[in-house]
N, C-alpha and C positions, 0 to 999 in steps of 0.2 A: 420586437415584442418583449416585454419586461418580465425577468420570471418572476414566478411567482415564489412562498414563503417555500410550501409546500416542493417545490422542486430544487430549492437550494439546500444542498447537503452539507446539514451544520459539522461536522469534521475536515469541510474541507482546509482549514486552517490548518490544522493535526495535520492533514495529508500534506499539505506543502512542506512541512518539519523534514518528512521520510522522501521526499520526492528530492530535495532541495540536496537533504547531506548525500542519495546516493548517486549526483549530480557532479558533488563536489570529491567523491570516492572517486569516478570516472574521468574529470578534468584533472585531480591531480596526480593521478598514474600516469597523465603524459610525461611529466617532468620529472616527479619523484624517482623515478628507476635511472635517470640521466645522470644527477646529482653520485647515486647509489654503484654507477657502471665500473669504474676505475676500483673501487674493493671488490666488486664480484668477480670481474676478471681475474684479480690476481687470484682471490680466495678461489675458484674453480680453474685457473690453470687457463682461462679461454686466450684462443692468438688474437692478435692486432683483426688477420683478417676476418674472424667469426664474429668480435665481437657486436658489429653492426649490426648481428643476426637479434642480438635481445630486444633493442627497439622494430626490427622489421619483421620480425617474428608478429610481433601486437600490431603493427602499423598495416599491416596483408590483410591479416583477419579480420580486423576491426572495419578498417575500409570498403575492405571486399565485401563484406556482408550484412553492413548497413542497411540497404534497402529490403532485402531481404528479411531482419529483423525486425524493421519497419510492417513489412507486410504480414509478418506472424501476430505482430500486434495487434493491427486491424484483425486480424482472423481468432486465433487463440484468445482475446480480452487482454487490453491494457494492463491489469491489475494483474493478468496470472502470467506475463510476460514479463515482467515488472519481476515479480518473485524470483524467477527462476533463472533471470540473468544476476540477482540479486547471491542467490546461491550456490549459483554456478562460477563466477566473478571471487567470491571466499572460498571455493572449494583450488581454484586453480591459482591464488594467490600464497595460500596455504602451501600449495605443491612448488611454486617457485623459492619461496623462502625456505622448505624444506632442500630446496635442490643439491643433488650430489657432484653431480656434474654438466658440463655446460647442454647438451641435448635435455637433461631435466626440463633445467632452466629455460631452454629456449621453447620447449613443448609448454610450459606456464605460459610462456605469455601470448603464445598465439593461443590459448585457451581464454587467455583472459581478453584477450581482442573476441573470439567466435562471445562470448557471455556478454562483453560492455556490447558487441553490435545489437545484443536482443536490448539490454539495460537503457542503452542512452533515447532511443527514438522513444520506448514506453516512459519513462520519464517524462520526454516533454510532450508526448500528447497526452499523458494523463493532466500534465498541467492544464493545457488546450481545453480539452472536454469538460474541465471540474471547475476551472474558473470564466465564468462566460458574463457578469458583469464585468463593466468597460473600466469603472473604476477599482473593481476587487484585481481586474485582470491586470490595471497597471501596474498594482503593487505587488501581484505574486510576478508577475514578470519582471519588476523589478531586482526582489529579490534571486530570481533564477539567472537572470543576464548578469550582477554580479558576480557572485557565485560562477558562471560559465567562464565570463571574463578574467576574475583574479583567482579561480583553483590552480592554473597553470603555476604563477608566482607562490602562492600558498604552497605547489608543490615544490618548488626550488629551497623555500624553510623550512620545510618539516624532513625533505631528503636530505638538507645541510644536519640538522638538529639530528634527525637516527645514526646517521652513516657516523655523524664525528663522536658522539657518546655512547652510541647501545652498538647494531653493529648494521651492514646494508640489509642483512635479513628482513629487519624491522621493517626496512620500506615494501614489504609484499604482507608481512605478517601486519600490519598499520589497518589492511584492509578489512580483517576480518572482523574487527568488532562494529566497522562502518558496517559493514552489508550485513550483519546479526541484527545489529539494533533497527537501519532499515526497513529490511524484510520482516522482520514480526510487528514493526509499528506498522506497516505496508496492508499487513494481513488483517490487522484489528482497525485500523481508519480509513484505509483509501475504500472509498465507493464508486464504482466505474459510472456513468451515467447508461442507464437501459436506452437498448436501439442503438447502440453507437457502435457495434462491428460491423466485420465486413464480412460474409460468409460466403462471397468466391470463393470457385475452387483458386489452388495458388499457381500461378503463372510460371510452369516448371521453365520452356524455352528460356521465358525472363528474367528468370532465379540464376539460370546457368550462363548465360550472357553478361548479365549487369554484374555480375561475383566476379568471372573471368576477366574483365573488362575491366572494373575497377581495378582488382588486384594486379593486370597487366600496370595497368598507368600509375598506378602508386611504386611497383617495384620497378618500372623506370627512371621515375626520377631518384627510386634510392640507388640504382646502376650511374645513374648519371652522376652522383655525388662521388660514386668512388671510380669506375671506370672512365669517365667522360661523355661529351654529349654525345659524340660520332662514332663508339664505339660500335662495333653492330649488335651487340645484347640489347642495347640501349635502343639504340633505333629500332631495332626488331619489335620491343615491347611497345614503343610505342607506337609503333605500326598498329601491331595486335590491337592494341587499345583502343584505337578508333576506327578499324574493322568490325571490332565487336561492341561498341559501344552503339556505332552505327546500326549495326544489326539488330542491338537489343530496341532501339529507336523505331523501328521497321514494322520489328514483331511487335513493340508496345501500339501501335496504331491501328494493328489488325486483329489482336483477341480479344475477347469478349470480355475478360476479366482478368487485364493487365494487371502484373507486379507493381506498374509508374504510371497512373493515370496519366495522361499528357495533359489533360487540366489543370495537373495539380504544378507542372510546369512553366506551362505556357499564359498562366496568366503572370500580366506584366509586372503586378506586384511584387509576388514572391521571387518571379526569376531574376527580379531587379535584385531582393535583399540577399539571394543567395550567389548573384555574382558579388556582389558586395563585400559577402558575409567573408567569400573564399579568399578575396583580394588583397583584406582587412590581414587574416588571419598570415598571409605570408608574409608580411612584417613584421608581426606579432611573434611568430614562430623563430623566424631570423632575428631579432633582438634579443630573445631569453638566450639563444643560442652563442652571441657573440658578446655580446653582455655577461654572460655566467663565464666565458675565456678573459673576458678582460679584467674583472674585476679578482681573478682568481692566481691569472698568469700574467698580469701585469700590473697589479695593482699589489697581489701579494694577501687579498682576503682569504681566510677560510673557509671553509663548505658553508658555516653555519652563518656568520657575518655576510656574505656573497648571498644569501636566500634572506636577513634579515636586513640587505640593502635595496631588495622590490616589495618592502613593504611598504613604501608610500605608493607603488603603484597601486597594489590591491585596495589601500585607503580609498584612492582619485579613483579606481572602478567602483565603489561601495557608491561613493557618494555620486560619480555620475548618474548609476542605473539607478538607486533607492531615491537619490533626493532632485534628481533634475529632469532624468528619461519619465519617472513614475508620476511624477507632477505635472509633466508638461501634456503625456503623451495622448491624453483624452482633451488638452484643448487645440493643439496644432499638430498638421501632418508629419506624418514619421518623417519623410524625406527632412525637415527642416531641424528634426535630431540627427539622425543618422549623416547627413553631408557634414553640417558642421562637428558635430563628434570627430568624424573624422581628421576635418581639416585641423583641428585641437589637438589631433594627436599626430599630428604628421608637422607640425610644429614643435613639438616633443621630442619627435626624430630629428625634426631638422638639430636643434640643440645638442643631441647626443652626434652629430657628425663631427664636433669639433674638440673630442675628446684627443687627450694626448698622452704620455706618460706620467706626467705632471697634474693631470683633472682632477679639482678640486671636487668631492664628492657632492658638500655642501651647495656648492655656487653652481654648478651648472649639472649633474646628475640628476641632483632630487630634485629642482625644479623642472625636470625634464622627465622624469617618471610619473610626477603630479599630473603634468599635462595629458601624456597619455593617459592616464588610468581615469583621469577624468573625462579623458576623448572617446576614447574606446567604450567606456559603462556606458555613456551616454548615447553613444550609438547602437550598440547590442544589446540595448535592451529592447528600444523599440523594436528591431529587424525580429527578432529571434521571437516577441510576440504576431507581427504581422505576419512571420511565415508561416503560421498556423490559422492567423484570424481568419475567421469568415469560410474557413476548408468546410465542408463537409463532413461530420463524423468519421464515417468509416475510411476516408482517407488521412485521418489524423493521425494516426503511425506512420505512414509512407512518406506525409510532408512532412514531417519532424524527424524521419531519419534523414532528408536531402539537406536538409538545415547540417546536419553531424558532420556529411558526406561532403557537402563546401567547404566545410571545415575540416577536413580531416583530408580532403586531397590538396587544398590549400595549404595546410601543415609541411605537405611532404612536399610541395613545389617550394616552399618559400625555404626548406631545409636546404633542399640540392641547389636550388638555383642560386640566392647567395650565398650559400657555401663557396660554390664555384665561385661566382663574383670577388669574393673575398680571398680566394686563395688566388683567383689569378692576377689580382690587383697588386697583392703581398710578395710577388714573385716579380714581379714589373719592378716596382718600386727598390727593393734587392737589388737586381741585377743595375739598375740606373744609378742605383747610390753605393756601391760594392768598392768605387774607388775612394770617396772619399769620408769612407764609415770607421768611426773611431775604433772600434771592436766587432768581432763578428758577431759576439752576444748581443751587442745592442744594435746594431741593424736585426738582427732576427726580431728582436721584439718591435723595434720600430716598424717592419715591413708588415707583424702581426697588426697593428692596430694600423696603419697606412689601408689594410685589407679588411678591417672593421668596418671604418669609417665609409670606404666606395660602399660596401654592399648597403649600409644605413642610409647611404643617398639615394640608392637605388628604391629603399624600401618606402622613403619617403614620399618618391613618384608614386609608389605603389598605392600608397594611403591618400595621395591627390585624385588618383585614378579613381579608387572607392569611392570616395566624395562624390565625384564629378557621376557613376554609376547611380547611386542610390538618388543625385536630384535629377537625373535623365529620366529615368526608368520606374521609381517609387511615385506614383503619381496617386496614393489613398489619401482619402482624408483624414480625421480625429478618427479615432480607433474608441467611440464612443457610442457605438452598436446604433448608430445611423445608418440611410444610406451610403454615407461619404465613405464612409467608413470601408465597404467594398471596395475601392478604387473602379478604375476601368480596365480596359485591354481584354484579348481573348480567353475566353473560360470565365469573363468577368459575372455572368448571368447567373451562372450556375453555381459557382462560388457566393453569389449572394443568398441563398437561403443560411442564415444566422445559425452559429452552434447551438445558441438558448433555445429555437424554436425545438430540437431533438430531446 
C-alpha cells in the first residue's frame, strides 16, 4: 500500500543525519580503542595479562545485551531508547578518558558496551520504521550499510590521528560531542511512527538466558584466543553457551510474550542474512586485525599512516552501498548483491594472501582493499535492510539488535579463531625454517606474516561460504514493497503485513 503525503514524516531526512553519525559513534569504538591500547597500558601501568580486559570488558556487555536492548526498544519507544544509550554511551566515554586507573578504565567500557547494546538496535529500527518507501529505504539503507561497513576503518584513522598528536584519552573523549550533537538533534527531529511498540510485559526467563548465554559464548572464544581451544575454562563456556542458549530456545517457544520471537528468526530470509552477515564479519574482523600488525610491524607504518592506508577501503564500501547496493536493490534480489558482494571481496582476500616483506602497497594492497570495500558495501547494504524489511513493527528492535548480535559474535569468533590460526601457522613455519633462517629477527617476522597469510586463506573460505549462504537461503525478491519483496520460508505469512501499512 503506498503511503500517503500525510503519513510520511517530512524530517525524516534530518533524522537519518542523527541516526547515521550515532551509528558511526558505535562502529568506530570497535577499533578506535585498539589503535589507542598500547598508550593506555603504559599510561595506567595495566599487565600484558589485563590488558585484553579493555576490549572484553565492551565486547561481554555489549554482546551479552543486545537482545535485550533490542526488546526495551520495542517496549520503552525507539526514540527514547535512542536517547538514553545516546547519553549513557558519553557519560561512560567521559569516564574512560578520565580514567585513573586500569579498573576505571575497564568499568568505562563495559559501560559503554551495557549503553551501545540499548544505542545500536534503536538506531537501526528507527531507521526500519521511518523509512518504509522501497526507494527512500534504498538510499537511507544505503547510506547506513556504509557507514556500518567503513566506521570500523574510519576507526583505525581517527585512533591513528588522536593517539599519535593529542593523546589516547581523545579516543573516548572523540565521543562525546558525537552523542551531544546526536541526541539533541535525536530529540528535536526523529518522529517514532504511532502503533509501532511492543507493550509485552519483558521476557524476564529470556532476558537472563539469552544475556548468560551470549556473554558465555563471546567470553569463550576470547578464552580461546589466550588460553586455547581445549583448555577447560574454554570448553566449559562453551558448554554453558549452548546449554543456555538452548534453553533460552525452549523458553522463547513457550511464553506468551517472548524476548526473540521465533518468527522473527525462523524466517528463511533474515536467518539466511544474519548467517551471512556473522560469516562476513569474521573476515572482516580478522583482516583490520592482522592488517593493522603488518602494516605497523612489518612494514614500519605509523599509527596514523596504517589508519590512513584503509582508506581506500572505506572509499569501495561508500561507493558499494551508496552507488551500487542503493541502485540496484529495488530492481533485483538481495541475494544477487549480497553473494556476489561477497565473492568481490573474498577476491580482495584472496590478493591480500600473497603479501610478503617486500609488498608493494601500490600494486597489490590497494587494489585489494578497493575490492573488498567495494564487496563488502555492496553486500551489507542490502542484508542489513532486509533484516528488518517487512518485520512487523513492534519486533523492529529485537530484529535489529540480531543483526548487531551476528555481528558482534561473529567479531569475537573471527578474532579468536584466526588469531589462533595465525599464531599456529607462524610457529609451524619457525620451527621448519629455524635451520636455515639467516637471523632470528628475521625468521620472527617472516613466521609473523607466513601466519598472516594461513589465517587470510582461511578467511577467504569464510567469505566463499557467505556467498554460497546468502544465494542458498536469501530467496526475496526486489525490496520494492511488493509481494516479492516478502520472500518465502516459515514466519513468511506473517512477516508480510508491510511496515507502511502501521
Amino acid at each position: 500500500m503506498p503511503e500517503t503525503a500525510q503519513n510520511v514524516d517530512p524530517r525524516r531526512w534530518k533524522a537519518l543525519i542523527f541516526i547515521a553519525l550515532a551509528q558511526l559513534m558505535v562502529v568506530l569504538d570497535a577499533t578506535i580503542v585498539n589503535i589507542a591500547l598500547p598508550s593506555a597500558q603504559k599510561a595506567l601501568d595495566i599487565s600484558d595479562g589485563n590488558k585484553q580486559w579493555v576490549i572484553t570488558a565492551y565486547a561481554l556487555a555489549f554482546g551479552g545485551l543486545l537482545l535485550f536492548g533490542g526488546r526495551l526498544a520495542d517496549l520503552w519507544g525507539r526514540k527514547q531508547t535512542f536517547v538514553v544509550g545516546l547519553v549513557g554511551f558519553a557519560a561512560a566515554s567521559a569516564l574512560g578518558g578520565a580514567a585513573l586507573n586500569s579498573p576505571m578504565l575497564m568499568g568505562a567500557r563495559a559501560l559503554q558496551g551495557i549503553f551501545g547494546a540499548l544505542l545500536a538496535p534503536s538506531a537501526l529500527s528507527l531507521l526500519a520504521v521511518t523509512f518504509t518507501d522501497a526507494k527512500e529505504r534504498a538510499k537511507a539503507f544505503g547510506i547506513f550499510g556504509a557507514i556500518a561497513g567503513g566506521g570500523g576503518a574510519v576507526g583505525l584513522i581517527l585512533g591513528g590521528v588522536l593517539t599519535e598528536y593529542m593523546n589516547w584519552r581523545w579516543t573516548f573523549f572523540v565521543n562525546i560531542p558525537f552523542a551531544v550533537v546526536a541526541a539533541v538533534g535525536a530529540i528535536a527531529v526523529i518522529r517514532e511512527p504511532a502503533g509501532s511498540r511492543n507493550p509485552a510485559k519483558l521476557d524476564i526467563p529470556g532476558v537472563l538466558l539469552a544475556t548468560l548465554g551470549l556473554v558465555s559464548l563471546v567470553y569463550g572464544f576470547t578464552r580461546a584466543e589466550s588460553d586455547g581451544w581445549t583448555a577447560g575454562l574454554t570448553v566449559g563456556l562453551f558448554v554453558a553457551a549452548v546449554v543456555l542458549l538452548a534453553a533460552f530456545a525452549a523458553v522463547e517457544s513457550r511464553v506468551k510474550a517472548p524476548l526473540l520471537p521465533l518468527r522473527v528468526v525462523t524466517n528463511r530470509n533474515r536467518g539466511g542474512v544474519y548467517l551471512a552477515l556473522g560469516l562476513a564479519v569474521i573476515g572482516m574482523f580478522g583482516l583490520f586485525l592482522f592488517l593493522t600488525y603488518y602494516m605497523q610491524m612489518v612494514k614500519g607504518y605509523s599509527p596514523v599512516k596504517t589508519g590512513l592506508a584503509f582508506l581506500p577501503m572505506i572509499i569501495g564500501m561508500i561507493t558499494g552501498s551508496t552507488q551500487i547496493g542503493t541502485r540496484l536493490m529495488t530492481r533485483i534480489p538481495a541475494r544477487m548483491l549480497m553473494g556476489p558482494g561477497f565473492l568481490v571481496a573474498a577476491v580482495g582476500m584472496l590478493l591480500l594472501t600473497q603479501i610478503d616483506l617486500d609488498t608493494s602497497y601500490p600494486l597489490l594492497i590497494l587494489p585489494a582493499f578497493l575490492l573488498l570495500g567495494l564487496g563488502m558495501g555492496t553486500a551489507f547494504m542490502p542484508a542489513m535492510s532486509l533484516a528488518t524489511y517487512g518485520v512487523q513493527p513492534r519486533d523492529a528492535g529485537v530484529a535489529s539488535a540480531m543483526v548487531n548480535t551476528s555481528q558482534q559474535v561473529g567479531g569475537a569468533i573471527g578474532t579468536a579463531l584466526l588469531n589462533t590460526i595465525a599464531t599456529s601457522a607462524g610457529q609451524e613455519y619457525g620451527k621448519a625454517h629455524a635451520a636455515t633462517a639467516k637471523s632470528p629477527e628475521l625468521l620472527l617476522v617472516e613466521s609473523q606474516v607466513h601466519g598472516y597469510t594461513a589465517a587470510i586463506w582461511w578467511a577467504v573460505g569464510i567469505l566463499v561460504v557467505a556467498a554460497a549462504l546468502a544465494m542458498a537461503f536469501v530467496n526475496a525478491g526486489r525490496q520494492d514493497g511488493g509481494p516479492a519483496a516478502t520472500g518465502s520460508g516459515e514466519g513468511a505469512a506473517e512477516d508480510a503485513i508491510p511496515v507502511m501499512a502501521h
